[in-house]
C-alpha positions in Angstrom: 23.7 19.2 -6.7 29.4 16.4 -7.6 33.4 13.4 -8.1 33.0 12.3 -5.0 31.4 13.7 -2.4 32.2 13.5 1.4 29.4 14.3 3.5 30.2 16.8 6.1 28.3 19.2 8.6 28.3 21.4 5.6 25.8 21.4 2.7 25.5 20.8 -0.5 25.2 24.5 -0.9 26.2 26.0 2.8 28.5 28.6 1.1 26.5 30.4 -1.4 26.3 33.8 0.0 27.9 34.0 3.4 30.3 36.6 3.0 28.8 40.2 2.5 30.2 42.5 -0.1 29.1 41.0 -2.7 26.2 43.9 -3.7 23.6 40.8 -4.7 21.2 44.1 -3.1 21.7 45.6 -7.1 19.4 43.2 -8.7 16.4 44.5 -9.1 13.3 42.0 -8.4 13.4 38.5 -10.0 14.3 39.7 -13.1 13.9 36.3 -14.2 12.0 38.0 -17.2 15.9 38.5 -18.7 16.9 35.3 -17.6 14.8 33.6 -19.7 14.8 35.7 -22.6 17.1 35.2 -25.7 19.5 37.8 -26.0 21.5 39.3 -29.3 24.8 38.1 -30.2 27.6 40.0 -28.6 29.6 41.8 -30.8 33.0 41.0 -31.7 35.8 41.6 -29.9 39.0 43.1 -31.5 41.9 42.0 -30.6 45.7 42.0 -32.4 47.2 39.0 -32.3 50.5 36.8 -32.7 49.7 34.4 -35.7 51.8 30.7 -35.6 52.0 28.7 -38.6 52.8 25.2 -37.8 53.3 23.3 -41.2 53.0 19.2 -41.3 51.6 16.6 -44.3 48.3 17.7 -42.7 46.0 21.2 -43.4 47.4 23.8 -41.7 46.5 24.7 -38.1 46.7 28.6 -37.0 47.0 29.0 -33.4 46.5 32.5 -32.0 49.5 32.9 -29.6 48.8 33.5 -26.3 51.0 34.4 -23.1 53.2 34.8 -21.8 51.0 34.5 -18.9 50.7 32.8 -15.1 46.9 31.8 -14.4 45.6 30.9 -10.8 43.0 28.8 -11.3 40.8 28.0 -8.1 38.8 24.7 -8.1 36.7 22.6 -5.7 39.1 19.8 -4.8 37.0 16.9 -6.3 37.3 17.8 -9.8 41.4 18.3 -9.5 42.3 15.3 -10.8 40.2 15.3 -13.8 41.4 19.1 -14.7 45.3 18.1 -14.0 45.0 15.4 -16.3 44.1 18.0 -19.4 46.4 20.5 -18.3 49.2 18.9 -19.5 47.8 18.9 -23.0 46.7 22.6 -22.5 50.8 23.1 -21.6 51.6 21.9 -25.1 49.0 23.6 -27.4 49.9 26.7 -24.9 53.5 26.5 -23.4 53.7 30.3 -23.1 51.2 29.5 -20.2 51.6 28.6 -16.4 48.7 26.9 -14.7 48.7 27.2 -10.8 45.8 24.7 -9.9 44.4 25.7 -6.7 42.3 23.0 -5.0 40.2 23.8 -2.1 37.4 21.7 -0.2 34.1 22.3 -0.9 32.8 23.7 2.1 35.9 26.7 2.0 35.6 27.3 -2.1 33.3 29.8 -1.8 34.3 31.7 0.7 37.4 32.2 -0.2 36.1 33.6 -4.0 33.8 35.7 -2.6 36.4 37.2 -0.4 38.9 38.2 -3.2 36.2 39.5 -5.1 35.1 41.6 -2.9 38.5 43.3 -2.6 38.3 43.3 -6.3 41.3 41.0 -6.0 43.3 39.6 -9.0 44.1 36.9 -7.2 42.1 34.2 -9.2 42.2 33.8 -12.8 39.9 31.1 -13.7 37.1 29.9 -10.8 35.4 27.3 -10.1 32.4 26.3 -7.9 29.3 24.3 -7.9 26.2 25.7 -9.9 24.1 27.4 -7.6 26.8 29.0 -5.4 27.4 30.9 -8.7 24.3 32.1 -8.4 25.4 35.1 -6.3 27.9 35.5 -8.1 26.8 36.4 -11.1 24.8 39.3 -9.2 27.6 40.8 -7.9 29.5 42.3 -10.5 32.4 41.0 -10.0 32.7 37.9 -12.7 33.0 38.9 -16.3 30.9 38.3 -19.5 31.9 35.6 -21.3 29.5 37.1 -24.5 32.4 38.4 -26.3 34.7 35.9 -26.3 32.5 33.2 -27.0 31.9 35.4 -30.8 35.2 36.2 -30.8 36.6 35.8 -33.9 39.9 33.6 -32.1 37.6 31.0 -30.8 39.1 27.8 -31.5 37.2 26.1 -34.1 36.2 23.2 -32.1 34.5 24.7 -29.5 31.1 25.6 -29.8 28.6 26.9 -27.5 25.6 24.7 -29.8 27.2 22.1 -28.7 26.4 22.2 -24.8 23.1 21.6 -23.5 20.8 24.5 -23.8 18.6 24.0 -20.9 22.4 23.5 -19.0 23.4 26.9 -20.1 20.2 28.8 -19.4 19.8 27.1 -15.8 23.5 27.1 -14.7 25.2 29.5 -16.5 23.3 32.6 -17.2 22.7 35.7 -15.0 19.7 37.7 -14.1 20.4 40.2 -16.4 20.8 37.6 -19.8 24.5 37.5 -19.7 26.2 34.3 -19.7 28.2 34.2 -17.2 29.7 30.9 -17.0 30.1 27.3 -18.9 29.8 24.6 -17.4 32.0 21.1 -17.0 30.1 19.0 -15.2 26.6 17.9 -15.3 24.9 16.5 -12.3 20.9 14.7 -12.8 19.2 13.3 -10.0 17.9 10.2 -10.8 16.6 6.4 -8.9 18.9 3.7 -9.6 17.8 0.0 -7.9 19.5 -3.2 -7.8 17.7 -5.7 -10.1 19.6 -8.7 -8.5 18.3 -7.7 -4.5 14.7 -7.7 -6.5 15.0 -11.1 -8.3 16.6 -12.2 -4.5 13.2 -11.1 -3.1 10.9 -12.5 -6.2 10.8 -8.8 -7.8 10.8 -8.3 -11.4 8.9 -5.1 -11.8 10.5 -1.8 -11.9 9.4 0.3 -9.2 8.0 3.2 -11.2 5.5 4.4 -9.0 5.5 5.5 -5.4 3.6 2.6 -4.6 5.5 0.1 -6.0 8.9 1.8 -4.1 7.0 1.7 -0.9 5.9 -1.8 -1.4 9.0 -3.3 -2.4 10.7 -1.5 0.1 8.3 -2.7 2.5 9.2 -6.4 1.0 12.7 -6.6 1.6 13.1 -5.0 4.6 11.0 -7.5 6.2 12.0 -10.2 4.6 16.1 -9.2 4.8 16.0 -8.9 8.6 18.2 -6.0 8.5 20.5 -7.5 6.4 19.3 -5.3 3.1 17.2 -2.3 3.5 14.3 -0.8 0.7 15.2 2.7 0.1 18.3 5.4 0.7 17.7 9.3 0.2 19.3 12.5 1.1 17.3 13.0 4.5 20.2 15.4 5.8 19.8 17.5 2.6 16.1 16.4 1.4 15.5 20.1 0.8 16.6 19.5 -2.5 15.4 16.1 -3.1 11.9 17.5 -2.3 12.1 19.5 -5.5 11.8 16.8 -8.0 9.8 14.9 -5.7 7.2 17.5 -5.4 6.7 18.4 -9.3 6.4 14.5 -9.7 3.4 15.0 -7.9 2.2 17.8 -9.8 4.3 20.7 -8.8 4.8 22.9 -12.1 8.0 24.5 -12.5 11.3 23.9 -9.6 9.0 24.5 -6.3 8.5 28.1 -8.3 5.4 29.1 -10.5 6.4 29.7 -13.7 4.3 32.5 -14.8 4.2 34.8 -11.1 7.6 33.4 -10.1 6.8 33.0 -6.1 7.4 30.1 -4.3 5.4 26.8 -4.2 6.0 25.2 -0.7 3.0 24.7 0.8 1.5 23.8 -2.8 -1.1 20.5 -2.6 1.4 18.9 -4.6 4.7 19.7 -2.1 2.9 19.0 0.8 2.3 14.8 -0.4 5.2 14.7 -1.5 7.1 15.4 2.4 4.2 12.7 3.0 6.0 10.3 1.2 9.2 10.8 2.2 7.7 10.2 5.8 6.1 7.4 4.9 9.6 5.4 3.5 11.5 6.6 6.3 9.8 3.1 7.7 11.9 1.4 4.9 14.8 3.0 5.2 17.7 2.5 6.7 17.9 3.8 10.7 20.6 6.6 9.6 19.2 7.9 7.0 17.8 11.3 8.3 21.9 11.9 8.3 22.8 10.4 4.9 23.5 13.1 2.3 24.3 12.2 -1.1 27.4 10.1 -0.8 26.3 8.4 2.2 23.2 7.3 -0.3 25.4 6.1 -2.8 27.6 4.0 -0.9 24.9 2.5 0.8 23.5 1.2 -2.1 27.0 0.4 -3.4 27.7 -1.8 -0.4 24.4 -4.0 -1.5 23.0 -2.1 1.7 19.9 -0.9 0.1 17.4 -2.2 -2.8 16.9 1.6 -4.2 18.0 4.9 -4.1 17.6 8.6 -4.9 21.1 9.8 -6.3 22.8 11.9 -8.3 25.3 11.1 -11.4 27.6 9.0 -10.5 30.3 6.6 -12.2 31.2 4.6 -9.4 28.4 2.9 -9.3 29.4 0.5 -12.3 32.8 0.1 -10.8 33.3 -3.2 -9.7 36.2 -2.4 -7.3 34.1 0.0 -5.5 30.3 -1.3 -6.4 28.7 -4.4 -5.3 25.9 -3.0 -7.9 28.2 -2.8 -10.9 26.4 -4.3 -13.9 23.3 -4.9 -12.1 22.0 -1.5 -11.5 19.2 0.2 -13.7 18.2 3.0 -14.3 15.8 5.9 -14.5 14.0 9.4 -13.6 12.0 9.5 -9.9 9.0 7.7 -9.9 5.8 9.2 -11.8 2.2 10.4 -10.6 1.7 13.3 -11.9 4.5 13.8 -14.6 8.6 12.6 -14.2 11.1 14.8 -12.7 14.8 15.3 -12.3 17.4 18.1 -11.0 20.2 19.4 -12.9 23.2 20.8 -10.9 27.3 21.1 -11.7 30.2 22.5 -12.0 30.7 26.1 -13.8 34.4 27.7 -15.0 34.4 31.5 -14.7 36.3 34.6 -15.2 37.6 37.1 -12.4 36.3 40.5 -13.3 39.8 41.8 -12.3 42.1 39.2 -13.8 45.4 40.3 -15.6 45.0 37.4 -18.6 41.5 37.0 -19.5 42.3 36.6 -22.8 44.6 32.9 -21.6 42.4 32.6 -18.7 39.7 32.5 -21.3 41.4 30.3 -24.0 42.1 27.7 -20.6 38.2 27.1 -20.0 37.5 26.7 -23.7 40.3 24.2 -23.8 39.2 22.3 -20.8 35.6 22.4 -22.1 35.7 21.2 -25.8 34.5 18.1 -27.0 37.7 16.3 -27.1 39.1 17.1 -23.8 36.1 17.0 -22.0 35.0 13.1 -23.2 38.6 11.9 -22.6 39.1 13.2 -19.0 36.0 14.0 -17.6 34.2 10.4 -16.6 32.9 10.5 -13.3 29.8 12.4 -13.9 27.4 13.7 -16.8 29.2 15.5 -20.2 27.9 19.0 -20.5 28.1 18.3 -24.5 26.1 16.7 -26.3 29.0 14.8 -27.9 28.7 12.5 -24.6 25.4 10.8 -25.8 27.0 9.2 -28.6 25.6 5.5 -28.8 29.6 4.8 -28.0 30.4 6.6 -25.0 27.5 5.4 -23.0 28.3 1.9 -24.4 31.7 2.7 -22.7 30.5 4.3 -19.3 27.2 2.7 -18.7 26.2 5.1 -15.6 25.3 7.8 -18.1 22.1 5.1 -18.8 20.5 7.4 -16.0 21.8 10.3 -17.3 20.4 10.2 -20.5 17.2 8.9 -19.1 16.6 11.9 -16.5 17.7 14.3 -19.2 14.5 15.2 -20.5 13.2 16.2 -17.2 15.5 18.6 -15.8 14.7 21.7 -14.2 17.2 24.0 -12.5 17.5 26.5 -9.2 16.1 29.7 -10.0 19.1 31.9 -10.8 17.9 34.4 -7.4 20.9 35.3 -5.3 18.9 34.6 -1.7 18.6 30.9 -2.8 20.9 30.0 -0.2 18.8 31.7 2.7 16.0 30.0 0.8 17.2 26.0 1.1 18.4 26.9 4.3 14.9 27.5 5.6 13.3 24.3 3.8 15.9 22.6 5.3 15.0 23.5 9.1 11.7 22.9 8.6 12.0 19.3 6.2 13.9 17.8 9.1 11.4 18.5 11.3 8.4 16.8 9.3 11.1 13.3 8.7 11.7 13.3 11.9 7.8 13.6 12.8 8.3 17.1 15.4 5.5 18.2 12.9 3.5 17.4 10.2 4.3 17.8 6.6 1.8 20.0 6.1 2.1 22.5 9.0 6.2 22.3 7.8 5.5 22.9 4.5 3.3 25.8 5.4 6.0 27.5 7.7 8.5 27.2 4.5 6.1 28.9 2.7 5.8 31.9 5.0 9.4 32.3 5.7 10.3 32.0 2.3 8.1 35.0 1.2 9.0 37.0 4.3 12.7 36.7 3.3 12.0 37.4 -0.3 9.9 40.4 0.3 12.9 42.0 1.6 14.3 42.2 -1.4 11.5 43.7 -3.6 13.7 46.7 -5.3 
């Protein structure tokens, strides 16, 4: 689930639904039936509009005038440097419009949009948090349909919603109730990178593309590094989520959720071996790693600390000012027994139900989001268009190798608004079986109960 991430005593996902208000109580069941489901094309929305002419040796481009208008736009602080940098091209194509970036640490972000929601507050124009916090979001009624205005007739030409991922739109972006919700600007795939010079070091030259072969090698180099190198880094403070792609690799179908009666698979056959795992290379792991979240996984491995690791999207990996890995990392989805996995998680951009300035709020995400923009500012994680795959780009950011590799195998969270409750209780019970309180199985079978005791409460 993304810049970079300082690991905190806060989750990847702590704040989804902590503050109350937010009437997620009005869906009604999964409803996952209208999730998936396509949906007609929105009408068109009529608007009367200011036309500019602007007249040069080249066609003519029409610009729908916009403003005068001041937008608050809220983001997670990570990504403020990458959104600053486009404003200032946003300020010429739009100088009738103010931005007021707001950037506020992860762990705070949602609580402080839920909050002004709540109060159907104005207060934010444009929002932005991680993928699954939107998830409650979207259920409360308070965040507007972006339907219309991505038909409207005023769209600007080059943005088009063909060109973002589909399965990114339908996982991260879209509500309950078929309505999309949200677009997305970053895409985050978790994927196992390893350090082909620390193999050749130890007389390696196989990938390690099975679970076997991770444990093995791992076993290898620990005991031949002394301590000096280690075999494998994961998320053990968050492996909640690492669990879910770990678990369909080994024959879970669907994200830890059955895809036809939509209840949970915890204490599936296939979940349960693969918390057995993740036990077993705890004895190849570094000794802090039942604290390491994502970022503490990354720059271990960065630092030449570990062989291997379970990460998510990141650039820094090739940068040889921060990476000891730099041009020696490959690439590619979580090892296979069953069938590959990966995760997809990010960044959305939404609307404020009770804004004053949709229509510039609006025009501000499309802007940010289009092709152009987007590849020219946005290079620390995955492009959420398609555009980014271009034999060029990832010839010119060669950390997108993984991404394009782990593609193919994303699955998302289940748009539910109780997911945070849900991770929270895999997470209790997770860090119990790593740090061998219980057995995988017995934790995976307590997930499993509490899971569809907490669910059940919300059967409408």
């Amino acid at each position: 689930m993304s810049g970079e991430k300082k690991e905190e005593a806060v989750s990847r996902r702590k704040y989804l639904g902590a503050v109350a208000g937010l009437g997620v109580a009005a869906v009604v069941g999964w409803g996952l039936a209208g999730y998936l489901a396509s949906k007609p094309a929105a009408p068109a929305v009529e608007k009367t509009v200011t036309i500019t002419k602007t007249i040069t040796g080249a066609p003519t481009v029409i610009t729908p005038s916009i403003g005068p208008a001041k937008l608050n736009f809220i983001v997670e602080s990570e990504i403020k440097e990458y959104v600053e940098k486009a404003l200032d091209e946003f300020k010429i194509q739009y100088p009738n419009v103010t931005v007021n970036l707001i950037p506020v640490p992860y762990d705070q972000i949602y609580e402080k949009v839920s909050t002004s929601l709540a109060a159907k507050s104005p207060e934010y124009d444009v929002i932005n948090v991680s993928d699954t916090m939107s998830s409650s979001l979207f259920a409360s009624g308070h965040i507007e349909p972006l339907d219309n205005y991505i038909n409207s007739p005023l769209r600007d030409p080059e943005f088009k919603l063909e060109d973002f991922f589909e399965e990114q739109i339908k996982g991260m972006c879209t509500g309950l109730d078929g309505k999309l919700y949200a677009l997305p600007y970053v895409y985050d795939c978790y994927q196992m990178v390893w350090n082909k010079k620390i193999f050749e070091e130890y007389g390696i030259t196989d990938a390690p593309d099975t679970w076997d072969k991770v444990y093995n090698y791992g076993k290898k180099i620990t005991e031949l590094a002394k301590g000096k190198v280690w075999g494998v880094a994961f998320e053990g403070r968050y492996f909640q989520w690492d669990l879910i792609p770990w678990a369909r690799t080994f024959g879970v179908p669907g994200h830890l959720w059955d895809p036809t009666t939509h209840k949970p698979l915890l204490n599936h056959p296939a979940t349960i071996e693969a918390l057995e795992w993740a036990v077993k290379l705890m004895e190849v792991a570094p000794p802090g790693v039942i604290s390491y979240g994502d970022y503490d996984c990354a720059k271990s491995y960065m630092a030449g600390e570990v062989a291997m690791a379970f990460v998510w999207t990141r650039a820094e990996i090739e940068d040889p000012s921060k990476s000891l890995a730099a041009g020696v990392t490959e690439y590619s989805p979580i090892p296979k027994k069953v069938s590959y996995a990966s995760y997809g998680s990010g960044h959305n951009f939404m609307l404020n139900k009770y804004g004053k300035n949709k229509d510039a709020a609006y025009k501000l995400i499309e802007f940010l989001l289009k092709p152009t923009i987007q590849l020219k500012y946005m290079k620390y994680k995955g492009p959420t268009v398609k555009q980014g795959l271009k034999p060029e780009y990832l010839k010119a950011y060669p950390y997108l190798k993984g991404f394009e590799a782990t593609l193919p195998y994303v699955t998302f969270d289940p748009r539910i608004p109780e997911i945070r409750e849900v991770y929270d209780i895999m997470g209790e019970w997770v860090s119990k079986a790593l740090l061998k309180e219980i057995d995988a199985k017995t934790a995976c079978d307590n997930m499993q109960a509490e899971v569809e005791k907490l669910l059940a409460k919300y059967v409408r």
